[in-house]
C-alpha positions as YAML, in Angstrom:
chain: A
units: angstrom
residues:
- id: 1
  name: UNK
  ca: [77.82, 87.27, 85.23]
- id: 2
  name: UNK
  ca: [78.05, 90.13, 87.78]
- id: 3
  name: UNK
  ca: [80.40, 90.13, 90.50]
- id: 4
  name: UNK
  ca: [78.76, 90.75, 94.05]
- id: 5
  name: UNK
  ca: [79.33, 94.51, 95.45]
- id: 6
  name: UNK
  ca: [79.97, 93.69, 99.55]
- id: 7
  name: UNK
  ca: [78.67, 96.36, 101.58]
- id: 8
  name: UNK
  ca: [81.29, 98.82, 103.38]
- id: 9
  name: UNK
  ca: [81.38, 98.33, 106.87]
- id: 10
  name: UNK
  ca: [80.41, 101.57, 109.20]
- id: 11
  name: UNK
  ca: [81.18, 102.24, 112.80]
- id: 12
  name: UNK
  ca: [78.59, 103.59, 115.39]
- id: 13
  name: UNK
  ca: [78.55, 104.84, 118.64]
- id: 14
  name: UNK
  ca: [81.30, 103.44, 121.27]
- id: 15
  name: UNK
  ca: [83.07, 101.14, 118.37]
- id: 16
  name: UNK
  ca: [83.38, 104.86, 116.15]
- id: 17
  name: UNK
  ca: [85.06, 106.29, 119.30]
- id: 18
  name: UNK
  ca: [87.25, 103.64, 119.92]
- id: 19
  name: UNK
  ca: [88.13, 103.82, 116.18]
- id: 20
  name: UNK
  ca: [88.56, 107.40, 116.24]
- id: 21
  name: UNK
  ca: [90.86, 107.97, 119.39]
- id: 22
  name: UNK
  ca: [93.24, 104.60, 118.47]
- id: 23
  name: UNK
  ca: [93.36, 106.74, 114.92]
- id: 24
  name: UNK
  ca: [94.36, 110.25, 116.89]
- id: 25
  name: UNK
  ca: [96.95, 108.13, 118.76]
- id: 26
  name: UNK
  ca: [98.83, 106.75, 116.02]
- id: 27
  name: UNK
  ca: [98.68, 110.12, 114.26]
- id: 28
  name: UNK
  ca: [100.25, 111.64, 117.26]
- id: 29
  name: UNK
  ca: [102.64, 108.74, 117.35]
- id: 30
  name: UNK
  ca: [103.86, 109.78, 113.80]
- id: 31
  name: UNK
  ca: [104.06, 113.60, 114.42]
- id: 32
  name: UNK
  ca: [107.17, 112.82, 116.94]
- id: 33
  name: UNK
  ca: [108.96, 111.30, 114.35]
- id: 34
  name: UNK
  ca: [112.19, 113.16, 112.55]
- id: 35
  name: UNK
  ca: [111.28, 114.52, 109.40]
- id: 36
  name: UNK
  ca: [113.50, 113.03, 106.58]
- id: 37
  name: UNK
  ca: [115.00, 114.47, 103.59]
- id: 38
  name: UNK
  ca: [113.55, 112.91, 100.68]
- id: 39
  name: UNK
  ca: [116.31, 114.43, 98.48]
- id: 40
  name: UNK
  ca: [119.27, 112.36, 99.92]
- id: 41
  name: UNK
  ca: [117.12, 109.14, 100.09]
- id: 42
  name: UNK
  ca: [118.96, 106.78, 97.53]
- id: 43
  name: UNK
  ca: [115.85, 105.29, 96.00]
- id: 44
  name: UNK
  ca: [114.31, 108.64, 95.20]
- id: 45
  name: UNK
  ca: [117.81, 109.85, 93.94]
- id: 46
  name: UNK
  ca: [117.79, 106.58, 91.68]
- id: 47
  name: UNK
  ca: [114.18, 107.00, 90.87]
- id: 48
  name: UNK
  ca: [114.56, 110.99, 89.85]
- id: 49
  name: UNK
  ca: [117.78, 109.70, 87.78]
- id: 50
  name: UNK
  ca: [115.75, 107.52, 85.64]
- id: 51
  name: UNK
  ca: [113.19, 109.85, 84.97]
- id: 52
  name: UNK
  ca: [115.51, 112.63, 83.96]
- id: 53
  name: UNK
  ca: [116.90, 109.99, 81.71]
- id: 54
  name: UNK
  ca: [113.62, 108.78, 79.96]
- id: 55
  name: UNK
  ca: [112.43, 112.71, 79.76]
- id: 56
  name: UNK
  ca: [109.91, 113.14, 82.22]
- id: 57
  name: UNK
  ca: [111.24, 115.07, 84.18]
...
């Protein structure tokens, strides 16, 4: 029994503009905000910890 493939919406004309500039504006949106230090976040300290444990890294 084969499971139905549904077909991948695409955008024209004014809805692909639309689309395109609220996209632009959130990536603006996200460019003012602080940069963060990954390497004093907890979970990637925990995260790292546990690797170095089992290995991997």
């Amino acid at each position: 029994m084969a499971i139905a493939v549904k077909a991948i919406p695409t955008l024209y004309g004014a809805e692909a503009r639309d689309f395109r500039e609220r996209a632009d504006e959130v990536e603006r949106r996200n460019n003012k905000r602080p940069k963060r230090d990954l390497n004093k976040d907890p979970k990637v300290i925990a995260v790292r910890e546990i690797l170095r444990k089992g290995g991997i890294l």
